[in-house]
N, C-alpha and C positions, 0 to 999 in steps of 0.2 A: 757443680760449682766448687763441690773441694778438690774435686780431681785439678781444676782452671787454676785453683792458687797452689798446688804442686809444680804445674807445670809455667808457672810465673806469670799468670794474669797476663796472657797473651789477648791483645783489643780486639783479634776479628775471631773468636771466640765466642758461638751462642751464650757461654754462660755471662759472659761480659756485658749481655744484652737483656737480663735478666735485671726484674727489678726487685726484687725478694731483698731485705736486709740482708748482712751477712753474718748475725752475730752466731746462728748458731752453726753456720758452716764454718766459722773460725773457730770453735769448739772442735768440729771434729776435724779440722784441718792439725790443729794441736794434738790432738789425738794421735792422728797419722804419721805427724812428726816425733812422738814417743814411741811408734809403734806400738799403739793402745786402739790403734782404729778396727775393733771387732765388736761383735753383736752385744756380747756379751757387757763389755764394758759400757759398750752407749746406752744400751738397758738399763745398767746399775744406773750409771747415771740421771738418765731420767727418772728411776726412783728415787733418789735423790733430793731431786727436784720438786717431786710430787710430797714428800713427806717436808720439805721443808719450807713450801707452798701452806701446809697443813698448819705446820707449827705456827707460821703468822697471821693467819687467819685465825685460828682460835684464842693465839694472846689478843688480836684485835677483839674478838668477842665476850674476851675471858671473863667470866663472872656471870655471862648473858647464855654460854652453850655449852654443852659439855663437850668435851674434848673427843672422846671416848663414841659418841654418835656421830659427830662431825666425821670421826674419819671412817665409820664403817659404811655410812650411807655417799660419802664420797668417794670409797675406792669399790663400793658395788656398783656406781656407772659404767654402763656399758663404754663411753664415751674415756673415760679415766681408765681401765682396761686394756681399750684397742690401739691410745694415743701414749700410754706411759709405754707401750714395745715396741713402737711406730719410731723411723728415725726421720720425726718433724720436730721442728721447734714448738710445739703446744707448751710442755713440760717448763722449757727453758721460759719461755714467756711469763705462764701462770707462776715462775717460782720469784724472779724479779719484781712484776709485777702486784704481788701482792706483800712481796718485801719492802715495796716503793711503798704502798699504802701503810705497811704497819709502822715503817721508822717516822711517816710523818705523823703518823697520830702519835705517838711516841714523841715526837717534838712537842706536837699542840699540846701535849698533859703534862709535860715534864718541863719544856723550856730550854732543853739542853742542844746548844749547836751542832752537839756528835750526831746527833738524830738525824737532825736534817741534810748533815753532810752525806750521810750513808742513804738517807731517800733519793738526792741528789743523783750519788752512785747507780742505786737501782733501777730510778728512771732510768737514765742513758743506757745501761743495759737491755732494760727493758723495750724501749723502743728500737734500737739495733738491733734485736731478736725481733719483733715483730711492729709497723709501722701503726697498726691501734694505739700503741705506747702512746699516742699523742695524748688520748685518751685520758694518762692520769694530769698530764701537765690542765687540760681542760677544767678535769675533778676538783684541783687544787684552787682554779683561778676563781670556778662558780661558788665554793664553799666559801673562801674568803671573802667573794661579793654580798654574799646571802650572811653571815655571821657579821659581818661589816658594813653593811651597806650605809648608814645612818656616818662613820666614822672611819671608810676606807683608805682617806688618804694619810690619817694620823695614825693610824694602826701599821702602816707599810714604813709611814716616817718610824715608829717606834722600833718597829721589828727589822733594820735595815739588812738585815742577815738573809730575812726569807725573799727580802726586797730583789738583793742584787740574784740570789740563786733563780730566781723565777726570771728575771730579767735574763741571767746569764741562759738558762736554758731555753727561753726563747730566741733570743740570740745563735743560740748554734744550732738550732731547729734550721732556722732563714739561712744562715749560711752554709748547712750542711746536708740545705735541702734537697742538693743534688746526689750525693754518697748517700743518704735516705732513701733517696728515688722517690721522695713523695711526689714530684712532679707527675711521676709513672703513674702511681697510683691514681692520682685525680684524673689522668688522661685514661686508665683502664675503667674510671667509675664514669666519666664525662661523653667517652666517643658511644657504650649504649643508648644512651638516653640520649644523644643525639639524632642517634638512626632512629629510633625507635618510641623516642618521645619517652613523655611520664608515663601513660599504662604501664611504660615497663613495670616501673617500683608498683605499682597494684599488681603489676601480674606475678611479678618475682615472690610478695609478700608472703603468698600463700605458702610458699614453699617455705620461705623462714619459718611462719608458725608452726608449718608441719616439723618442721626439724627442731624448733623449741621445743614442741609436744613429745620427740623423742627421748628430751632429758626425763621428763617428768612419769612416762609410760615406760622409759629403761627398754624401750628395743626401735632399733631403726626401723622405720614402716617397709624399706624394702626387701624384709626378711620376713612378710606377712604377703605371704603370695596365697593364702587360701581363701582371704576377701577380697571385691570388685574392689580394683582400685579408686573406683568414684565415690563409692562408700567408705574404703578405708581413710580416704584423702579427706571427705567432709567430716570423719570422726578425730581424723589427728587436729584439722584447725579448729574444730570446736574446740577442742580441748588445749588447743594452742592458746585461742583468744580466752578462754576459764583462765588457765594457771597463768597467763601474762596479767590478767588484772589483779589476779591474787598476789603476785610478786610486785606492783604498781601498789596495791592497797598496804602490804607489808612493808615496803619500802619508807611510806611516809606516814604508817600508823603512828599513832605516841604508845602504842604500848611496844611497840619492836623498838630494840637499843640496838641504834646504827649509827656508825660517826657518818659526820656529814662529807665527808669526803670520798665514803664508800657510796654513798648515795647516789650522790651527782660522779662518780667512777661508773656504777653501772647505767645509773641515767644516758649517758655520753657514751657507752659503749653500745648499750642494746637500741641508741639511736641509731648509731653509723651503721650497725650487719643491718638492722632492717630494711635500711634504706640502700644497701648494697646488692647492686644487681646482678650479685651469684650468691650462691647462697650453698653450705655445707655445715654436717652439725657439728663438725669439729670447732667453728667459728666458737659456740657455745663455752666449749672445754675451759678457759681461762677464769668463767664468773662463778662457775658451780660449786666450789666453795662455798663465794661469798652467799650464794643461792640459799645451799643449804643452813649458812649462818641463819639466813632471817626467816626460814618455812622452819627450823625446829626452835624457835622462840614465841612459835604460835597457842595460844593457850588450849588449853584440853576441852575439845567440846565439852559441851554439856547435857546436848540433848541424847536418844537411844540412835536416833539415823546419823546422826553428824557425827558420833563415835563407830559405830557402823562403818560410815563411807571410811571413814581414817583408817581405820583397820586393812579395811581390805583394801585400798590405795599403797597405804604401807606394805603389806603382804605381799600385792604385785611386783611394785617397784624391787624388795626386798630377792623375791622366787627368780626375777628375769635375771636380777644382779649375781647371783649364785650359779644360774643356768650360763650367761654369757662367760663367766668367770671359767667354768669346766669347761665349755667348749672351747675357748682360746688355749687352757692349758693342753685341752686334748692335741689340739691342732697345730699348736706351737711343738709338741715333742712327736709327734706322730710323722716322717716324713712323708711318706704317700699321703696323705690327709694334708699337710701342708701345699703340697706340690700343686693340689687340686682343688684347694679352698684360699690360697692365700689371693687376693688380688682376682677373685670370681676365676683362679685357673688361669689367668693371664701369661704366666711367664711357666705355664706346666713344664713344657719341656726343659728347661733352664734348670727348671728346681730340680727335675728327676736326673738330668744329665752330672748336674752338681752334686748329686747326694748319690746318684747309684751310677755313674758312669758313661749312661744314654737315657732316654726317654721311653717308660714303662709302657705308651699307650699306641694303639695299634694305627692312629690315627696323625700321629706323630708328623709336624712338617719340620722348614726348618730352623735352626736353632737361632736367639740374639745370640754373638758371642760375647759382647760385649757385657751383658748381661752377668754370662755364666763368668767374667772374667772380674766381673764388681764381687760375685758373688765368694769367688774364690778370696776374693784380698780381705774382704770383710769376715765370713762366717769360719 
């Protein structure tokens, strides 16, 4: 897609056909145009992204988490690891995205127009990065209904600031519904469930839990090849459906301090992946933050087992975080190991042609060029 806006958004163009937003291919299209478009720098930048993701998440919780935990148990996600090096828009998403959420609560406690002006900002960002973005516009409408409900149409009269901005962003949602491509989207989530009726969403389910249970267990089930996978599969949704009700029970405990707009933000998000009939655990990537905001505000057991389980729960998540952490750096500077692991060995020949001049393996067919020719302008 960034290659299609160098060469001038020509219409009979696959990527013209593409319903993907375009925000963060316009990033790296800008890139390209600085001659900044290499590895190196889009990495930075998604760290970037990730730590400044961080910072508004924790002023949202400030006083409720320590800063200091938030970010160690969020950047030992396997998930925050494999997707800050990744050049996808995850990074770009979650940093807006939770930008959008912190300047509005920043509005609701302070009052100040600048707030909401700049949440304004990072929605539209936000969902031009990625089309969940609708997601916070949803957060905003249910909190107001739910804090409001008894007094909503004098409270919108009062506040006519937050009036016309909510108005205005529905407004260019409808009319820019097309450059959105939410059209697409409803048509990629509507023609399964066509063919295939509702079992599908029960059938797909499974697999979301399974890949929820990979935030929580810190390793992808398909790197556990030494269990049946009908045992492994009934041990990740167990443990799917455990830590989804414990993140439901934590969400609208009174003893967890959440603003309401974080609530109904993940409410409205872990509605739509669930119900979404594909399913990958990158989906997850954007919440895990806020995740981890409301599981370390959980009080200290008190029994000898429920300290127990915590511990070594903790200890796992912590050991996997450490382990996936060595092996990406291994793998990221190692070339032959890169060649041969990145993408399950997908593009092997490509990477050793790139790096050592032809293709190390005796078994060698033939080459994309195409490929080695992205490879060259970027790394």
């Amino acid at each position: 897609m960034e290659e299609w806006m160098e060469k001038g958004f020509s219409s009979g163009a696959n990527a013209s056909k593409d319903f993907l937003p375009y925000g963060y291919v316009v990033m790296l299209y800008v890139l390209s145009n600085l001659h900044l478009l290499h590895s190196f720098v889009i990495v930075f930048i998604n760290e970037l992204y990730l730590f400044g993701a961080l910072y508004f998440v924790q002023k949202i919780f400030i006083g409720y988490v320590q800063g200091w935990q938030l970010v160690i148990y969020t950047l030992l996600s396997w998930l925050t690891i494999k997707f800050s090096i990744t050049v996808l828009s995850e990074m770009q998403y979650l940093f807006f995205s939770t930008g959008a959420l912190y300047f509005y609560q920043s509005y609701r406690l302070r009052k100040l127009y600048k707030f909401l002006l700049w949440a304004c900002i990072f929605f539209i960002a936000a969902i031009l990065t990625r089309a969940i973005g609708i997601t916070l516009l949803m957060a905003v409408c249910f909190s107001l209904l739910i804090e409001n409900k008894q007094q909503i149409g004098k409270y919108l009269l009062r506040n006519k600031a937050l009036t016309v901005i909510l108005a205005a962003c529905a407004t260019a949602i409808i009319y820019f519904s097309r450059e959105l491509r939410l059209y697409d989207y409803m048509q990629f989530f509507l023609s399964p469930l066509s063919r295939y009726g509702m079992g599908l969403l029960i059938y797909i389910m499974r697999y979301h839990l399974v890949s929820w249970a990979e935030i929580f267990l810190n390793i992808p089930s398909s790197k556990i090849t030494f269990v049946p996978s009908g045992l492994l599969n009934a041990v990740y949704i167990i443990i799917g459906i455990l830590s989804l009700s414990a993140v439901f029970y934590l969400m609208f405990g009174k003893k967890i301090k959440t603003p309401l707009v974080v609530k109904y933000y993940l409410l409205t998000y872990l509605l739509i992946v669930f119900c979404w009939p594909f399913y990958e655990s990158r989906f997850w990537l954007p919440i895990i933050p806020l995740l981890f905001s409301l599981i370390l505000q959980t009080p200290a057991p008190t029994t000898f087992a429920a300290r127990t389980i915590t511990f070594v729960l903790r200890w796992i998540y912590i050991s996997t975080g450490i382990f996936v952490l060595s092996y990406y750096t291994y793998t990221s500077l190692d070339k032959r190991t890169l060649a041969i692991t990145q993408d399950a060995g997908r593009w092997r020949n490509e990477y050793e042609t790139h790096f050592f001049g032809r293709p190390l393996s005796d078994t060698a067919s033939k080459k994309n060029e195409e490929v080695i020719r992205l490879l060259k302008k970027i790394d």
